[in-house]
N, C-alpha and C positions, 0 to 999 in steps of 0.2 A: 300577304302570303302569295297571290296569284301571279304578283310584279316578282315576287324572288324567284319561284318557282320558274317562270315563262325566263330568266334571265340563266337560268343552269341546265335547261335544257335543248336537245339541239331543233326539236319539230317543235311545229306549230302546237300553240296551248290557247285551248279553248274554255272559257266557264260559261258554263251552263248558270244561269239565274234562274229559282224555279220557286222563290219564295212564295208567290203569290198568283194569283190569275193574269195579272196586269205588270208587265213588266216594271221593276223600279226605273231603269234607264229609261223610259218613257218621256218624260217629263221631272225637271227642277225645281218645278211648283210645288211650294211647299202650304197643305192645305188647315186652313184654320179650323173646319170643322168638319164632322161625319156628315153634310149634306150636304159641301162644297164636294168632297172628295167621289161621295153616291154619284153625284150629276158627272164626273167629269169619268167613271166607270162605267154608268149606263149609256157614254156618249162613246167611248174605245173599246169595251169589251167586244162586241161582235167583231171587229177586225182581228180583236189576237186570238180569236178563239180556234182558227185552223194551229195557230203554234202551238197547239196542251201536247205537253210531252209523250210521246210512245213510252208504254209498257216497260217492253223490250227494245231500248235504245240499239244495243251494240248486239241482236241476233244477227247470226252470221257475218258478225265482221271477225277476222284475225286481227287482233289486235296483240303488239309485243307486249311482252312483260316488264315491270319495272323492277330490276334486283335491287334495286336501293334508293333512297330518299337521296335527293339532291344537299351538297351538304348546307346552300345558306336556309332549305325549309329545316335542315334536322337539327341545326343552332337554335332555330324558333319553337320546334314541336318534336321535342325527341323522342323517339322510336320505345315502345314499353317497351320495360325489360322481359324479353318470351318465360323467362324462370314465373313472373307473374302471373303469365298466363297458363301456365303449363297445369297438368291435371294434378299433379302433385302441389298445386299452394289455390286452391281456391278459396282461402281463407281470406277476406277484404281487409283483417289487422295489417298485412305489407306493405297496405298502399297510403304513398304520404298524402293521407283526406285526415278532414274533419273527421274522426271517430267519437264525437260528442255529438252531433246528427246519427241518430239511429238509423236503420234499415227498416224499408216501409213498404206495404204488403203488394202494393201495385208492382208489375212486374212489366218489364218493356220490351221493346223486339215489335218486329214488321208482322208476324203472326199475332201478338198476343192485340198489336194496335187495332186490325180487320177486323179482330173478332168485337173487340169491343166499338166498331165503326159500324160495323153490322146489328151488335144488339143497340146501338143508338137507332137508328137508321129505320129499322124493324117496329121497334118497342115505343122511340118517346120521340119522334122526330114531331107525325102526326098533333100534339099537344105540346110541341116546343115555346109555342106563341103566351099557353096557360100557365105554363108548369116553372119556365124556365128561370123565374125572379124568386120560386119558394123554395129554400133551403127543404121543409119537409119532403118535398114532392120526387124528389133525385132526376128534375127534370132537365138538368144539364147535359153535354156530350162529353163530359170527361176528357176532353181529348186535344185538349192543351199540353201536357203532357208530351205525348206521340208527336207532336207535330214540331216543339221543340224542339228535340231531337232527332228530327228528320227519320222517326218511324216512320210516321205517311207523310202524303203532301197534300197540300191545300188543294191539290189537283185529284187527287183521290177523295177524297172527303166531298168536293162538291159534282165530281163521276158520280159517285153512290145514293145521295141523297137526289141528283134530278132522275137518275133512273129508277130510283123508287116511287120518284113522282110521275112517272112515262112523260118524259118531258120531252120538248124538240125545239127548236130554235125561233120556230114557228109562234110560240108561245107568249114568248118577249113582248113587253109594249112595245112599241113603237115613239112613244112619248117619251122625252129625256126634263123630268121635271124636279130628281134630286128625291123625290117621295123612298120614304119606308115602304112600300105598302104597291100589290098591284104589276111592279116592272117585271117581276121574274115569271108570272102568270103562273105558278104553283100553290099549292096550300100556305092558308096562312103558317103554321106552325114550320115548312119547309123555310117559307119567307122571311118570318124571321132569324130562322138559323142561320140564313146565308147572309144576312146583313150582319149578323154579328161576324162572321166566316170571315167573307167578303171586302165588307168596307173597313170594318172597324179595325179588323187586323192588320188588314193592306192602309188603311190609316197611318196605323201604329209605325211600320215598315216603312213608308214614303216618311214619316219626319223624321225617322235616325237616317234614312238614306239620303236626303236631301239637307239635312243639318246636322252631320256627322259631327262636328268639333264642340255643337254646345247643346242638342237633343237632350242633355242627359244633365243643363248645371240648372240652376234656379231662373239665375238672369234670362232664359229662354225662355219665361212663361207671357203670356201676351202683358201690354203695358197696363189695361186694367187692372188687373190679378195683382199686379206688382204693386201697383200704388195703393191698393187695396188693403193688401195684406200689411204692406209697409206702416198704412195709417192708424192697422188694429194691431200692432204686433206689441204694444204695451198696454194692451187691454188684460185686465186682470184675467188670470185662469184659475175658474173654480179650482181643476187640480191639475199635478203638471205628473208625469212619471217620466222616470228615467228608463233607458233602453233596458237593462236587467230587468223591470218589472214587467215590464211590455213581454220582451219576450219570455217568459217563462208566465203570463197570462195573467200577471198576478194585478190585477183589477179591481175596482168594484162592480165593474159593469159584466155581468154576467152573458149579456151576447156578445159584446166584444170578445170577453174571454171564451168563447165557443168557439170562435172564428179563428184565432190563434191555434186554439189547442187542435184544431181541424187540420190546421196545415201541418203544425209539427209533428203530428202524429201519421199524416197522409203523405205528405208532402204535397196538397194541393188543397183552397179550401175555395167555398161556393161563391158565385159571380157577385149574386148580389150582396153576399156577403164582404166582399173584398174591398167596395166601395162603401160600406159604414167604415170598416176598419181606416182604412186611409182617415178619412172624414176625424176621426176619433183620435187618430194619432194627431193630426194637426191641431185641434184642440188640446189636447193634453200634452202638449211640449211646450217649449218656452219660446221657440222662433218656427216661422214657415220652412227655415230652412233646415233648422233641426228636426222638424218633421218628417221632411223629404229624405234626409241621410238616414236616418229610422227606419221608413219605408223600404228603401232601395238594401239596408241592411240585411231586416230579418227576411225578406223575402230571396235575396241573395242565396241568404243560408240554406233556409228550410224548404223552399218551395222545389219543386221538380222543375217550373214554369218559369224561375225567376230564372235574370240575365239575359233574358226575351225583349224585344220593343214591344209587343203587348203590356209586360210588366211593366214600361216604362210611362206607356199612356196609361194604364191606370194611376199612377203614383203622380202625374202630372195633371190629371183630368180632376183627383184630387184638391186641386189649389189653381184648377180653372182653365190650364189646357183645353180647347174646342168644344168650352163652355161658353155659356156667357153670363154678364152681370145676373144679380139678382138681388132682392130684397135686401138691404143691409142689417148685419146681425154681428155680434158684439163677437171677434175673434177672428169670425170668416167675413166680413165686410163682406163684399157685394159678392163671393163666392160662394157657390153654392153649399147649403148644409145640411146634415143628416144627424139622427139622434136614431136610441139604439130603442125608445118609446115609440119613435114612430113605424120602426122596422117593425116592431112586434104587431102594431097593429097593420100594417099595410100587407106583409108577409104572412105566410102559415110557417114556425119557428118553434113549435112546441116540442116536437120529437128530437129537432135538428140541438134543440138545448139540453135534451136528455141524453143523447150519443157524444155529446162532446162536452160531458163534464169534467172536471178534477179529478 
C-alpha cells in the first residue's frame, strides 16, 4: 500500500512505524525466543528512546489537504460509501460483514481506550505479577483490543504505566542479561506488564516482520516441533471434534467451553486462558495442521484481537513456537502440554466457569 501510494503521488511519502518501542527495520534477526529477543531490547532500547513519538506530531504545521485517494490505493481500499455513514442508516445490517457474529458490549475509540488504560494503570497494574494468570481475578489489561486497532499505541500504554511508577531512565539496569525480572527497576507487577507489552508483543511483530511469506504456514514452526509432531500425529485421539463443535462450545470439557463462550460473547477471552484452548484444539483434531487452521479460524471470526501477530504467536507458541522440547507425551510429543485438570488446579477458575456458561 505505501509503494502504491508514494508511486501516485507527487511529494515526498513518509511512513511512520510506531508498532512497537523498538523499531521493526532495526534488525532481520529473526528471534527463536522471548529471551533472545528481551537481551537484544535491553541492549537497543535506550538509544531509541529519544525517537517515542510526539503527542502532537503535526501542531502548527499547514499541511494541504487530500481531495481524494490516489486511484491505484482506492482499487485496493475503496472509499465507504458516505450514504453508510450518514446519520440517517446507522444501522450495521448495510454493511457486507459477518452478521452471524453478534455485537459485543465493549465499545472502541481513543477515549473509551484511556479510560480503560487508566483504570488498568490505577487499579490492577500494582498485582499484575499475582493476579494476571487467574481468569477469577480480572487481573488482565484488557487492552488488546485498543491496541489492535490502533486506539492507543504501545507508546502510550508504556507512557502511563512508567509514570505511574515515577520512573526515570536512571532506573534501568545497567546489566544486559535477557532476565524477566529486575531490568526495568519498577514494581514487580509493572515488570511484568511490560514484558508481556514489550517483548512478547514486539516478539510476535519481528517474526511476521522479519518472515513475511511463511510467519503464518505450519512449515515455519522450528524443526523440533516438526518432527515431533510428525512422529505423534497417528497417535490415537481419545476424541477428535470437528470445527462446528468447537466453535459453537460444544464440548465435554467444560473449561474449554468457558474459554470459547468468553470470546464469542466478548470478543476477547483471558490470557491464560487462550493457551489451554490452543493446547486442546490440537489434541482434539486429527492433524497439527488441522489444529492450526481451527485456531487462526475461530479466532479470525470472533475475537476483536485476532488477525494480530500476537494472535499468530499464540496459535504457533501452541505447537512449540519459542518453546522448547519437553517431556514426551502421546499426541504433543516433546511440545509442551496443558490439560484443563491441571488449569483448575493451578488457576482460581471457579466464578470465571459460572460467567461463562451455556
Amino acid at each position: 500500500m505505501v509503494a502504491a501510494a508514494a508511486a501516485s503521488v507527487r511529494v515526498r511519502l513518509e511512513a511512520v512505524e510506531g508498532n512497537g518501542l523498538l523499531p521493526l527495520a532495526a534488525t532481520t534477526r529473526t528471534f527463536s525466543a522471548a529471551a533472545h529477543y528481551r537481551r537484544y531490547l535491553q541492549k537497543s532500547l535506550i538509544a531509541a528512546w529519544p525517537a517515542f513519538p510526539s503527542a502532537r506530531p503535526f501542531a502548527g504545521a499547514a499541511l494541504p489537504v487530500l481531495r481524494s485517494l490516489p486511484a491505484t490505493v482506492a482499487r485496493r481500499w475503496k472509499p465507504a460509501d458516505p450514504r453508510l455513514l450518514s446519520n440517517r442508516h446507522r444501522s450495521l445490517d448495510r454493511f457486507p460483514i459477518d452478521h452471524s457474529v453478534g455485537i459485543v458490549r465493549q465499545q472502541g475509540g481513543h477515549r473509551r481506550a484511556r479510560a480503560a488504560l487508566r483504570a488498568f494503570v490505577t487499579k490492577r497494574l500494582h498485582r499484575y505479577h499475582e493476579t494476571h494468570n487467574h481468569p477469577d481475578d480480572k487481573g488482565t489489561s484488557r487492552l488488546s483490543p485498543f491496541l489492535h486497532f490502533g486506539h492507543l499505541s504501545a507508546h502510550e500504554v508504556v507512557e502511563a504505566a512508567l509514570r505511574h511508577e515515577r520512573w526515570s531512565r536512571r532506573k534501568l539496569s545497567g546489566k544486559v542479561t535477557g532476565a524477566r525480572e529486575g531490568w526495568w527497576g519498577v514494581s514487580a507487577g509493572a515488570e511484568a506488564f511490560l514484558d508481556q507489552l514489550v517483548v512478547w508483543r514486539e516478539l510476535a511483530y519481528n517474526t511476521c516482520a522479519t518472515r513475511p511469506d511463511d510467519y503464518a504456514t505450519y512449515e515455519s514452526l522450528p524443526g523440533w516441533a516438526l518432527a515431533t509432531l510428525t512422529e505423534h500425529e497417528s497417535d490415537s485421539r481419545p476424541r477428535l471434534y470437528g470445527r462446528e463443535a468447537l466453535e459453537n462450545a460444544a464440548t465435554h470439557d467444560p473449561v474449554w467451553n468457558a474459554a470459547q463462550l468468553e470470546m464469542r460473547r466478548t470478543g476477547w477471552f483471558h490470557n491464560y486462558m487462550r493457551m489451554l484452548w490452543g493446547k486442546k484444539i490440537l489434541e482434539w483434531s486429527s492433524t497439527p495442521e488441522a489444529a492450526l487452521d481451527t485456531m487462526i479460524s475461530l479466532m479470525n471470526r470472533w475475537a476483536l484481537d485476532g488477525r494480530d501477530p500476537n494472535s499468530y504467536a499464540g496459535y504457533f507458541w501452541t505447537l512449540g513456537r519459542y518453546d522448547r522440547p519437553w517431556p514426551e507425551r502421546p499426541i504433543y510429543g516433546k511440545v509442551r502440554s496443558m490439560t484443563s485438570a491441571s488449569a483448575a488446579r493451578k488457576v482460581r477458575l471457579s466464578r470465571y466457569l459460572r460467567e461463562n456458561r451455556p
